[in-house]
N, C-alpha and C positions, 0 to 999 in steps of 0.2 A: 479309337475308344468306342465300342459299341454304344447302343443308346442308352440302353437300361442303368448301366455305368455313368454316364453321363447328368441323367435321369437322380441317379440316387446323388451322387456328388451336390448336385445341386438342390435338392432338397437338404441334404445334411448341413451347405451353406446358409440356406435359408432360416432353416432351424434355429442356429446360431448366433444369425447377425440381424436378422429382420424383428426389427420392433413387435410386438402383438396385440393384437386387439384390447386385451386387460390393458398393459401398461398406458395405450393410447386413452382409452378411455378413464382412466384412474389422472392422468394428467392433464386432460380436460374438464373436469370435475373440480381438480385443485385451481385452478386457475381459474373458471369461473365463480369459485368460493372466493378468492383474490378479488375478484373484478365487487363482487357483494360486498366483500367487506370495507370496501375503497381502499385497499391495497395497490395501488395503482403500479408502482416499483415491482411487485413482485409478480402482480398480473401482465407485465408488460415482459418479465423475466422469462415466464411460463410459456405466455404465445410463443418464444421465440424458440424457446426450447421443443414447443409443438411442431412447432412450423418446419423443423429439423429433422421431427421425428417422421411427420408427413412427407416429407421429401424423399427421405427413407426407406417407407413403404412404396412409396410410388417408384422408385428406382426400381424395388426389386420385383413389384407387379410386370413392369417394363421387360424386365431380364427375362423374366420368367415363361412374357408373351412374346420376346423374341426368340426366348432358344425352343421354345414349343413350336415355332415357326418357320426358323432358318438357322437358329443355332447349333444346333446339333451338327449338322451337313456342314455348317462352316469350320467347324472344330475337327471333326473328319478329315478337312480339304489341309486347314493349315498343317494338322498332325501329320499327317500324308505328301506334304508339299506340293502339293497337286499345284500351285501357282509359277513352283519354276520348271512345270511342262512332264511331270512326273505321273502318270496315271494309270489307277488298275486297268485291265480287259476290262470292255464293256461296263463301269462304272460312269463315266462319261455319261452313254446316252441316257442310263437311268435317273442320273442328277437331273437331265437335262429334259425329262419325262416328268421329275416330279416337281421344278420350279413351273414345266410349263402347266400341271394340272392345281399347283397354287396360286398360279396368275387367276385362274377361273375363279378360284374361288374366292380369293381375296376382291376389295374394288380396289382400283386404281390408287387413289388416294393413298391407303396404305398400303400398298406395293411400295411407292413412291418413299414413303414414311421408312418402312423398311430397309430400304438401298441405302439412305441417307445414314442409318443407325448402322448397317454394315461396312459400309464406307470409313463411317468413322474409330466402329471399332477397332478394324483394320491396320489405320493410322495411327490409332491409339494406343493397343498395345504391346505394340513390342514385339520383343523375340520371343516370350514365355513360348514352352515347347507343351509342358504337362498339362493337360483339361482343365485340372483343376484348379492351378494356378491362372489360368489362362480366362476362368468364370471369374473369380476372387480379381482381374484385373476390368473386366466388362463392367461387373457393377462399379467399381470408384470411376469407372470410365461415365457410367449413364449417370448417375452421382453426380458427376462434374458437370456435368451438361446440362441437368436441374437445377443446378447455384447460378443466380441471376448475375453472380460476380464474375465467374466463368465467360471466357472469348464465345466459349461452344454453344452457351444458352440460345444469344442470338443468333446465333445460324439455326439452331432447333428452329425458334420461332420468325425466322425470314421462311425456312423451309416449309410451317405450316401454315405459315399465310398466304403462299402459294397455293399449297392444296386446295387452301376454302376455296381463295379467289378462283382458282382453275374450277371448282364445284362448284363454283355460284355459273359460271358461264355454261355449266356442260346441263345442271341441273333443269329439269322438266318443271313447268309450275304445277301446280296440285290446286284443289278446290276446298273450302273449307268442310269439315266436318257436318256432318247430317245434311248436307247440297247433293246433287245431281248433276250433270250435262244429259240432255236429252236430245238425240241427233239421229237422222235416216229412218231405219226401221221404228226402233223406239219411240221417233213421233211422231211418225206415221196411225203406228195402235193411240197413242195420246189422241190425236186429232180427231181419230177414226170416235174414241170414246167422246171426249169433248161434242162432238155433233150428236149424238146419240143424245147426251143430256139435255142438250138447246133444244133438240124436237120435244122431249118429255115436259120439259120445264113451259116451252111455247103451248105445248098442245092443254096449258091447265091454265092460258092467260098470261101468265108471269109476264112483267115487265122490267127488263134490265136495270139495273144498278150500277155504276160505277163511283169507289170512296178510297179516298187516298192510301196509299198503303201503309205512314206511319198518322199517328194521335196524339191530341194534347197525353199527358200522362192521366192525370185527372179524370178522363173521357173511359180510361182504361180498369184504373186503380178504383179495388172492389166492388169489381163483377164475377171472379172467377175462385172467389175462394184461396185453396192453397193452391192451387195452380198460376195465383198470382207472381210467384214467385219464377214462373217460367214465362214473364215478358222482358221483352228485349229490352231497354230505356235505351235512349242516343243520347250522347253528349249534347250541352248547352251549345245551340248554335245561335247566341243572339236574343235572350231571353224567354224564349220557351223550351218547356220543360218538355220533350215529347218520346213516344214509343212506338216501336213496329205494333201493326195489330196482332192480335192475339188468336181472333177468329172473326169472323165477316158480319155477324150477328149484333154486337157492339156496336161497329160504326151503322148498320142500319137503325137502330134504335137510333143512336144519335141522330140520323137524316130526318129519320121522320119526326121528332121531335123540333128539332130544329127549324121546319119548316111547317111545323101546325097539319100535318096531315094525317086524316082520321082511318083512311082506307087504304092497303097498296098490296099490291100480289108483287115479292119481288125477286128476280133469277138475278145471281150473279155467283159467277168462277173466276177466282183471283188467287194469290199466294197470302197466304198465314206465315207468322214465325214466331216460334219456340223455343227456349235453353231448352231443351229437353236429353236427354243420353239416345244418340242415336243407334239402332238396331232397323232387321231386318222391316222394310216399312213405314216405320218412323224415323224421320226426317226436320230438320230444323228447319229449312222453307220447304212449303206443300202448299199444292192447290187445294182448296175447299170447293165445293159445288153448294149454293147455296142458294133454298125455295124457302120461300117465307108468305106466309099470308097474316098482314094486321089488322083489325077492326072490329065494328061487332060484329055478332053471327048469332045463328041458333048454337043451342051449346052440342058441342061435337062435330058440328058440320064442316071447322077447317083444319081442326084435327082429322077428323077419316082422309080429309081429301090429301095432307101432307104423308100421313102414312101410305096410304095406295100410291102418292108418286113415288115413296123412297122403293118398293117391291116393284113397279113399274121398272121403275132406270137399274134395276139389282136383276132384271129378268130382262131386260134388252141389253146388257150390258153382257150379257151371257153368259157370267162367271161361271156358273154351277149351283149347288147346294146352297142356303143361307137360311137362317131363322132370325124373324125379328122378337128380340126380348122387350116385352112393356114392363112398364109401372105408372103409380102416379104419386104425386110430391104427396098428396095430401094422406093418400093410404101410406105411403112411407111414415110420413108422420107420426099418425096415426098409431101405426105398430112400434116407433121408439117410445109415442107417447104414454102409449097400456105398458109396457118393457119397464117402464119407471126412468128413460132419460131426461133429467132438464130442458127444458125447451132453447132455452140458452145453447145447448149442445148438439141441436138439431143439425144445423150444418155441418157442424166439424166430424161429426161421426155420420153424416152421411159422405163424407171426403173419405175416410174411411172407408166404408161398406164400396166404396167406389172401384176401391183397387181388388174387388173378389176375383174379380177373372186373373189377375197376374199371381196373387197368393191363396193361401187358405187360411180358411174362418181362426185355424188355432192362429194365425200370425196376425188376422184383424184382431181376434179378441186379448190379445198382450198387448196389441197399440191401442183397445180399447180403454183399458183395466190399466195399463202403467203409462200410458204418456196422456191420456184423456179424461182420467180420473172416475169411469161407470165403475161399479163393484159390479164384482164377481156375477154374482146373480143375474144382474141388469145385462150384462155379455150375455152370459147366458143364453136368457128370453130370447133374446135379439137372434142365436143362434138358431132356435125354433122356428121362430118368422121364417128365417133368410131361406132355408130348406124347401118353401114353400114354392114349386112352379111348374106348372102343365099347361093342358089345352084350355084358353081362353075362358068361353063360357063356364066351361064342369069347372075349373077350378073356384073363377066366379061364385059358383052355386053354390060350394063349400064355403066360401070366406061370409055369403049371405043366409047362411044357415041357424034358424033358433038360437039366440044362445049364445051366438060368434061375439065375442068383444071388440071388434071393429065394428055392429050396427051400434054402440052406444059410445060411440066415439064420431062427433058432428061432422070433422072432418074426412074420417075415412068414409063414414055413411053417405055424403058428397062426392067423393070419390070412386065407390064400388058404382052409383046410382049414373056416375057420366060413362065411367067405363062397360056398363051396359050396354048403353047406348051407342057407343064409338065399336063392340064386337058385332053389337047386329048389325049396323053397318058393314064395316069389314067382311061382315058373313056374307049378304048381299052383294058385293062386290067381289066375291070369290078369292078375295085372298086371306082368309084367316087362319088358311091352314099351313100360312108360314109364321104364323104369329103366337108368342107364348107371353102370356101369365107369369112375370118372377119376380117375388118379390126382394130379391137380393140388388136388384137393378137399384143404382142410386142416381149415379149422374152427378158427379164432384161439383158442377159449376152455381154457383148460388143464386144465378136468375132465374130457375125453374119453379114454377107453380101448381103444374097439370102434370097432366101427361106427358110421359119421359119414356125415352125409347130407345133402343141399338140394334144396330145388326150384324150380326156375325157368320161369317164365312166358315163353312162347316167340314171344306175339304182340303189337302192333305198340310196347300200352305199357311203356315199358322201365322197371322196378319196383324189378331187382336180386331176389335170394331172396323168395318168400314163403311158403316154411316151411325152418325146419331142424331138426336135433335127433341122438343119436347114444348112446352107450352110455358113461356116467358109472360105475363099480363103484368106486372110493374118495372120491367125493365124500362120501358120507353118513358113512363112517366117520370124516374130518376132525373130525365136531361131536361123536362117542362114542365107544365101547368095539369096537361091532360093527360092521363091514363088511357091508353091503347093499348088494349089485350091483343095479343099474339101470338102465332107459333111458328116452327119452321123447322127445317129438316137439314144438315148437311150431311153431303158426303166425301167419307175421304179417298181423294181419287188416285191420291199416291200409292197405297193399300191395295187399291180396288187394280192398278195397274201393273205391280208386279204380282198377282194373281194371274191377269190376263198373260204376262210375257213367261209366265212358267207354262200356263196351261197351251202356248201356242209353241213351246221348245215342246211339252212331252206328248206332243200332236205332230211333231214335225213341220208347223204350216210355217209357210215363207208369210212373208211380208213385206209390200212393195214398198221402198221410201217417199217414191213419187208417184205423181199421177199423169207420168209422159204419156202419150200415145203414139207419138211420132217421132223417127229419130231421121233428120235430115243428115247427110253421109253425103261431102261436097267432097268429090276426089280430085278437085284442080284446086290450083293457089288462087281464088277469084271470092275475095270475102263479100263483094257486092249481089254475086250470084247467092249468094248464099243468104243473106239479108232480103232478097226478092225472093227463093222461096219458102224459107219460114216463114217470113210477114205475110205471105198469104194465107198461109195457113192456120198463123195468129188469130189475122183477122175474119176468119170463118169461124171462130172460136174452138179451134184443136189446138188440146195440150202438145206441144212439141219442144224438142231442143235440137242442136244443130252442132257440128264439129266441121274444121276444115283442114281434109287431111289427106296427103295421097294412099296410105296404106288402109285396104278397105279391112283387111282381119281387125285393126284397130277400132273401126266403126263397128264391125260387127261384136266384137268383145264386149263394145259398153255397152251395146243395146241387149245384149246377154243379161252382163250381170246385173242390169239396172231391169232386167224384165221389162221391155220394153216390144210389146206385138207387133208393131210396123217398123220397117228402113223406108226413108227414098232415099234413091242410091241416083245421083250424079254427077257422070264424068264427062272427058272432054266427047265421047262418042254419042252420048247423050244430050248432052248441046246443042251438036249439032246437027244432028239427026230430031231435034226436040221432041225428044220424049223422056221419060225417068222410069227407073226400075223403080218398081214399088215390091217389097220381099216381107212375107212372111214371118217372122222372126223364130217361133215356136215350131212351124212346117217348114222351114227351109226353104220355103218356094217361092220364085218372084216372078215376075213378067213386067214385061213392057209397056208403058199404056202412053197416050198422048200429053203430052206437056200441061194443055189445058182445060186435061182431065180433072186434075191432078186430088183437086180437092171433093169433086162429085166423086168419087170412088173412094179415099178416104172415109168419108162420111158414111156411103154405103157400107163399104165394108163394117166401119167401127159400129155403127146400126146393126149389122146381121141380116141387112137384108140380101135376096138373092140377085144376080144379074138379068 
């Protein structure tokens, strides 16, 4: 019986006998009217009549996914008796071609699942000779096998508790959602970055931090606005209430309040976490890189100095391209406050204006207007503003211009008058000319007071920020007595690092995992030999590793793929002759030198000096 035949037959069955989605839902509907009305006799009539009808459909889902599978070919085989040794030319190896390119495709499991439902149908039914007849016997066969009253149910499910079980032991573990493993090359560029930040951070004072990685909740809950809703909480273990941090900055504030400190420069790289939806970059644990300077100051003087570190570690970090976007809370203000927003709404629609870079203005200004309650107009204004951002100064010079309705507003007039001050710096220090003026910049988190600021990566990988940070002066007082103005910079090095492993694949550059220099190659079975000369080597302080192995290709192989510039190579002739081959790795080339040489030459060489 060809396919298409096959094919049609059993949709014309299906047609006929399979319940349909209307009736299904038309009888779930009465039955839950039942359950409302406390009809409980008739709602208990209804499920069971459901429950029948569900079975139903699931039979012929069943039928449907096995003759799309195997059915057809089985139908073929019985119609054809192909089982009492009866077969066309070359039909054979084609069957036997196409189960083996369904083995691939299928997993295991349901292969498994499959044999078990052919087996049974087999046994089940009968002589029936016609297709059709022969479908119309398969489903009351799969039918039966669904009724929990049925011999057969239970063997279905002995059969698929084997599967899982066989799948729980074959199955790989996985990591959770927005996590990483980070291993060889990959943290090698980590580590390589991480040192790069400790000299920037050291070279500006910083002194390390280190603070627990989760918080009372209390310590956490509103500092962060609606992104509050993106902290982790941990179940009660024991009467406190506690959460993963959120960001590195909180638990500094708490330290220093906690401990009556009026001054502190402070570097610390640790893990944050986040519910957040993970994509490319963002991550639900990440490291933060975080420089913080608290105290008093002339005004601007630890804002310029946190700004010049963040283009500092963004320019020895080497990424490429990047602009850092300013603003300040108080000229943000300032422009909802002339726009006509309630002061009351300041936050919330700066949480808003937050998310500009991921949408646009027309999708702030409907979450302005219909879930925030601004009219129309008030969006509007606020439109106008946001529009506004260039270079530094000239832009400056426009928003300070006759006239401007930000000089008669106390707080942006505060505001344009430090930001002054913080470009001529900048300028002075020659980095301004990666610095923009914009006034769309918000910065969602609601401890900000000053100056607010991001940087963004300007080339082809799109990352989103990979540093931010801005000027906090009531944070710290929340957790004591005393009020410590501060600010501070993080960056995100998660961001910042699949930048660098893209920009190092469309460069071609390797990347060593390790920092071997010497690759000891013991070609006797003598682990003690081997032990005396690494350890000396050790202790001249050369990175080395050592294997102990007679096949020298095998020595040579790792020291290949591990990129490793030196072998000492030896063996039993080298023993006893005491001397060791010292080889080249990159030049092929080795020679012989005295045993207690071994490590004067090492040196030399890995110095570069000459003989």
């Amino acid at each position: 019986m060809p396919n298409d035949d096959i094919r049609s037959s059993l949709m014309e069955m299906f047609n006929r006998e399979c319940p349909m989605v209307d009736s299904l839902g038309d009888l779930f509907m009465s039955s839950s009217q039942a359950c409302f009305r406390e009809h409980y006799i008739e709602f208990f009539h209804q499920l069971n009549v459901l429950s029948v009808m569900v079975r139903k459909i699931v039979s012929w889902e069943a039928l449907t996914s096995f003759v799309s599978l195997e059915g057809s070919e089985l139908i073929e085989k019985l119609s054809g008796d192909v089982f009492s040794g009866v077969e066309m030319n070359g039909e054979s190896a084609k069957a036997e071609k196409k189960t083996e390119k369904r083995k691939k495709i299928l997993g295991k499991g349901t292969a498994v699942l499959l044999q078990f439902l052919k087996d049974r149908l087999q046994s089940l039914v009968g002589g029936a000779v016609d297709p059709s007849a022969r479908l119309e016997k398969w489903v009351q066969a799969i039918y039966s096998l669904l009724d929990p009253k049925h011999p057969g149910f239970h063997s279905l499910l002995k059969k698929v508790k084997e599967i899982v079980e066989s799948n729980e032991s074959r199955r790989l573990p996985k990591i959770a959602k927005g996590t990483r493993d980070c291993a060889k090359e990959q943290a090698a560029t980590r580590e390589k970055a991480f040192s790069i930040i400790e000299r920037v951070f050291k070279r500006h004072g910083a002194m390390a931090l280190y603070t627990p990685v989760f918080e009372l909740r209390e310590t956490l809950m509103g500092k962060y606005g609606e992104d509050s809703k993106l902290i982790y909480d941990l179940a009660d273990q024991g009467g406190e209430l506690c959460s993963l941090r959120y960001d590195l900055t909180v638990p500094f504030a708490r330290y220093v309040a906690m401990n009556g400190i009026t001054s502190f420069r402070r570097r610390q790289i640790a893990t944050v976490y986040r519910r957040d939806n993970p994509s490319k970059g963002r991550y639900r644990e990440f490291y933060q890189c975080d420089f913080d300077i608290a105290g008093q100051y002339e005004t601007m003087e630890p804002d310029f100095e946190v700004v010049k570190v963040m283009t500092e570690l963004l320019d020895e970090l080497s990424i490429g391209d990047y602009e850092v976007k300013l603003n300040h809370r108080k000229l943000l203000d300032g422009m909802l406050d002339i726009c006509g927003v309630p002061p009351e709404k300041f936050r919330t629609i700066c949480s808003s204006l937050d998310k500009l870079d991921k949408q646009s203005f027309e999708q702030i200004r409907k979450e302005m207007v219909e879930e925030k309650g601004l009219t129309v107009e008030t969006a509007d204004k606020i439109g106008t503003f946001v529009k506004e951002r260039g270079p530094p100064l000239e832009l400056l010079s426009k928003l300070k211009q006759e006239g401007s309705q930000f000089l008669e507003n106390k707080g942006s007039l505060v505001a344009l008058n430090e930001l002054e001050i913080l470009f001529k710096a900048l300028e002075k220090s020659k980095c301004i000319d990666k610095v923009i003026l914009d006034l769309s910049l918000a910065r969602g988190l609601d401890y900000y007071t000053g100056v607010i600021f991001e940087a963004v990566f300007k080339g082809a990988t799109q990352v989103g920020s990979i540093a931010a940070g801005g000027r906090y002066d009531n944070l710290i007082g929340m957790f004591g007595t005393k009020q410590v103005p501060a600010v501070g910079v993080s960056l995100g090095i998660e961001r910042v690092f699949t930048i660098m492993e893209q920009l190092q694949k469309d460069r071609n550059q390797a990347i060593r995992a390790t920092e071997t220099q010497v690759y000891v190659a013991i070609l006797v079975r003598d682990v003690p030999l081997a032990a005396e000369v690494v350890s000396e080597l050790w202790s001249s302080g050369l990175n080395a590793e050592f294997m102990v192995n007679k096949r020298v290709m095998k020595h040579i192989e790792r020291a290949k793929s591990s990129r490793i510039p030196w072998m000492v190579i030896v063996g039993e002739r080298e023993v006893n002759d005491g001397i060791v081959k010292l080889k080249d790795v990159e030049a092929a080339k080795e020679e012989e030198i005295p045993r207690d040489r071994l490590v004067e030459e090492l040196q030399r060489r890995l110095n570069g000096t000459a003989a």
